[in-house]
N, C-alpha and C positions, 0 to 999 in steps of 0.2 A: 504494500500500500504506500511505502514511503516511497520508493523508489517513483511509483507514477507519479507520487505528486512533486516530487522533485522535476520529474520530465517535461510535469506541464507546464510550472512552474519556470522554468530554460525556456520553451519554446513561447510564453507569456513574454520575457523578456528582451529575445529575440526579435520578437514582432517589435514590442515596442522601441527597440534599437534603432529598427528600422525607419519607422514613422518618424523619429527624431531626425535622424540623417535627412531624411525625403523633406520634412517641411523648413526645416532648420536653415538648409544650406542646398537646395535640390540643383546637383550642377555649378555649383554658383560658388563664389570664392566668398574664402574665409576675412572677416575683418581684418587680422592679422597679414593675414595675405595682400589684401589691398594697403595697409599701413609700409608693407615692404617695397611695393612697385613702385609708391609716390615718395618714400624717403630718399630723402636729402643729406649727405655729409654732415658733420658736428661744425668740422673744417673745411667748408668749401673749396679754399685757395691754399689750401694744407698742402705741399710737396715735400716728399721724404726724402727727394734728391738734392733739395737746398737747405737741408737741415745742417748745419756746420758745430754746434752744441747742442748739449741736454744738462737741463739740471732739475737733478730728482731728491726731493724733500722727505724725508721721512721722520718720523722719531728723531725730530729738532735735527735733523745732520744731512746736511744738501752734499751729494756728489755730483761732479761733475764733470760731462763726457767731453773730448772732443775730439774732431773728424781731423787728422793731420794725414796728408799725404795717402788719401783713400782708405785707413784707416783707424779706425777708433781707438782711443786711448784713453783710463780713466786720469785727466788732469790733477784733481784732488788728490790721488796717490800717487805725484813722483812720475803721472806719466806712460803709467805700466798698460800696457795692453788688454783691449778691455774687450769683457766678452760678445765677439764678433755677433754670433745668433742671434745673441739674447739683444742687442742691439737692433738687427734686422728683423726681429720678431715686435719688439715692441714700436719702430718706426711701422711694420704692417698693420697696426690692432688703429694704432690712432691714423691711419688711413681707410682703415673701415668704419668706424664709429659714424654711427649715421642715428637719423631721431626718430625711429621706426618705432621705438619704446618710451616715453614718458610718464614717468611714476611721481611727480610733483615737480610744481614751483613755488615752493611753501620753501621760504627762509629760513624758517625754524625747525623745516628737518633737516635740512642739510645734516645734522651731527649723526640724527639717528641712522642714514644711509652713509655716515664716513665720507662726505665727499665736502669736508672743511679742512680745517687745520689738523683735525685728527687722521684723518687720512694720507694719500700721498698725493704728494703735490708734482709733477713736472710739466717742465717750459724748453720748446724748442722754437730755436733762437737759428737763424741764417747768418751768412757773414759779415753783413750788416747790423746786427745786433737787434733786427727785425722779428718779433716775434712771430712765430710761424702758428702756435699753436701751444695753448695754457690750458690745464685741466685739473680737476681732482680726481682720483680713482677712490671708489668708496668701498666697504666689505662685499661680500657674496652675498649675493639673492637666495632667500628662501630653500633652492634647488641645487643650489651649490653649483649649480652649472654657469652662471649669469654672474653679473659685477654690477653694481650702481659706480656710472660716470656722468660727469657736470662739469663745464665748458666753465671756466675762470669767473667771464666775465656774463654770467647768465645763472639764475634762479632753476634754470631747469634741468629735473636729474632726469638720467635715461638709464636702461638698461642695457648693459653690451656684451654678447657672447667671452665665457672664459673666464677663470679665476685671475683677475686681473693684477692684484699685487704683487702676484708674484712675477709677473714680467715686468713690472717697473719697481718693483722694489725688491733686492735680491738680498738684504737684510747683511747676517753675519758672512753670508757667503761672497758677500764682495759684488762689482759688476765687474774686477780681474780677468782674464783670462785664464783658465784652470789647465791649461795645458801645459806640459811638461815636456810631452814626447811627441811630435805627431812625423811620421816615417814611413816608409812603403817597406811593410818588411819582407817582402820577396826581393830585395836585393842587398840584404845582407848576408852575408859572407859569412863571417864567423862568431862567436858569442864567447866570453871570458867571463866567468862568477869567483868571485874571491867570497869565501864567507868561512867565519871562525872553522868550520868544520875540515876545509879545504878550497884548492886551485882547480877550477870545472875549466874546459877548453874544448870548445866546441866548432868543427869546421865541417863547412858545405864541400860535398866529395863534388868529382867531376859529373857523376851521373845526377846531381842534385839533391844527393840521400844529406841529412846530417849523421857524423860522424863526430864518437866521444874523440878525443887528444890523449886528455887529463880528465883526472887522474891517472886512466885507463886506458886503452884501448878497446874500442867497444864500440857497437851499432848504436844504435837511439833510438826510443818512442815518438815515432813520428807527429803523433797527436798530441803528446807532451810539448814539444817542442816547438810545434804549432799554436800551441797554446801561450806557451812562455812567447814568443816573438809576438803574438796579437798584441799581450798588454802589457809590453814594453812598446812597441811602436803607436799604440795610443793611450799613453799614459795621463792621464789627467790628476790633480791633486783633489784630496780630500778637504785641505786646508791649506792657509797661510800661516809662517812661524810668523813672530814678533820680530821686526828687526831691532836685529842687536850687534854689536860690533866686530865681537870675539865669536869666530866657528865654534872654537874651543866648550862652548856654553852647550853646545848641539854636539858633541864630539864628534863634528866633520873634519878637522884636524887633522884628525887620526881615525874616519870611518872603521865601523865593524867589518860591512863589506860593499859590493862593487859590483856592478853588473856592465860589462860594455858588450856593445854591438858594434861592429868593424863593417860598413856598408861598400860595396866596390864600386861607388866614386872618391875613395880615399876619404871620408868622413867617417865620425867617430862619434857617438852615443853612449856616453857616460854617465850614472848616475851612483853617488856615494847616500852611502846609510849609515844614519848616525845614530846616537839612542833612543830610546822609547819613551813617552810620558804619556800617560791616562790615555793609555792605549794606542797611541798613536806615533809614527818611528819619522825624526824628522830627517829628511832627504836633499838632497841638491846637486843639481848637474854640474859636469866639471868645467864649464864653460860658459857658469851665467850666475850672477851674486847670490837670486834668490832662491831661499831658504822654504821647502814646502814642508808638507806634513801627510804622513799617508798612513793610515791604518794597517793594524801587522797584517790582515791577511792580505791587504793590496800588496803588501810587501813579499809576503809568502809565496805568492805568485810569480815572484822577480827572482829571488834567490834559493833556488834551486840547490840539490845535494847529489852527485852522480847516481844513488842506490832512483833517486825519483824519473832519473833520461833513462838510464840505461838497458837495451833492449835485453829480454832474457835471449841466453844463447851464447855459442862460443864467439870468443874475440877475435877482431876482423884485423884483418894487417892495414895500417892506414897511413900512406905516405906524409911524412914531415918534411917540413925544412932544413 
């Protein structure tokens, strides 16, 4: 008995599904649909090609980007190289912002939607010192899929696809560039690992196989090795150290250990391992001041132990120099 009435129950709801859909909308476009066709830019004369700074406010602390030589570089820090994407992602978002969604022009929300001082504030400015485009980015919508945005100089918020803060406000994690290593590793040559344990030496045979040196003499796990070269040639940091004066502080002085890659246009990919603090082992290339920070197992990953390459099976005769 229950089961019929459940049945009829479905097919009662079905109908009326239907009748909703047919009188609702028969054919015919959705409001929201018609609000998309006619929407209009936030920033009509907004171009992300003549954007030449950014400066992005957050929790009282402005950084501030600029465009040198095609380029990005965070100013604020010295200059350093800034995250190239995260740059071209956030010029794309505010070349979409259009006013398809308006959720007030009431003054006195602005706080509750974060699109005031509490919020994040940025301003991109052309070479002229012209402003291109001022806004606040406010919290997530209800859905968490959505953002409340409101145009500087305007009372009205909208709502814009995508958790928005975190593309214009990248907080602890810097707007830096997190990159460390970036390499084609199909042309490197040979791999050297120094760590407490032992001297690893690793070279590409003629046929293209990896081949142990050192310790051993010995074949290799191809998929080990494979693996080892992935994230070493896209290494990205976990963190920034504190600059400080003395390596000595980081025991890069005197690294634990050493991971190079010999690539056959005669360059050289070095990176030293220095000690651990709250979990984390600070690092630095031998060919550049800054000082990063990588988590032991990103590290784990780099500094290998011959028993982890070495293929089972008898030892292979492998020409030296």
């Amino acid at each position: 008995m229950k089961t019929k009435q459940l049945l009829i129950l479905g097919a009662i709801f079905v109908v009326l599904a239907i009748v909703i859909l047919l009188f609702e909308n028969p054919f015919g476009q959705s409001e929201y649909e018609k609000k998309v066709e006619t929407a209009t830019p936030l920033f009509p004369n907004f171009n992300e090609e003549q954007v030449m700074k950014i400066e992005i406010t957050a929790t009282d602390e402005t950084t501030t980007l600029s465009k040198q030589n095609d380029s990005w570089v965070v100013a604020s820090m010295d200059n350093y190289p800034a995250d190239g994407e995260g740059v071209t992602e956030l010029l794309s978002k505010v070349t979409e912002f259009k006013n398809t969604q308006r959720v007030s022009n009431n003054p006195e929300k602005q706080a509750e939607f974060e699109v005031d001082s509490t919020g994040v504030e940025a301003k991109l400015i052309d070479a002229n010192g012209k402003m291109l485009a001022h806004l606040f980015v406010g919290k997530t919508t209800p859905g968490f899929l959505s953002s409340y945005v409101r145009p500087a100089d305007s009372n009205d918020v909208y709502i814009a696809q995508g958790y928005l803060q975190s593309v214009f406000d990248k907080g602890t994690r810097t707007w830096k560039d997190r990159t460390i290593f970036s390499f084609n590793k199909g042309i490197v040559t040979q791999l050297n690992i120094i760590s407490p344990e032992e001297t690893l030496e690793l070279r590409l045979d003629a046929e293209g196989a990896w081949q142990m040196i050192k310790p051993v003499a010995a074949a290799t796990k191809a998929t080990e090795v494979d693996a080892l070269l992935t994230a070493f040639s896209e290494l990205d940091t976990d963190d920034f150290a504190e600059a400080r004066d003395a390596l000595t502080e980081y025991e890069l002085d005197a690294p634990q250990s050493t991971i190079s890659a010999i690539l056959n246009d005669g360059t050289t990919a070095t990176l030293h391992v220095g000690k651990e603090e709250e979990g984390k082992l600070y690092v630095k290339r031998d060919d550049k001041d800054t000082v990063f920070r990588l988590f032991k197992s990103n590290v784990d990953r780099l500094i290998k132990i011959s028993d982890a390459l070495k293929a089972e099976g008898p030892p292979v005769e492998v020409e030296t120099e």
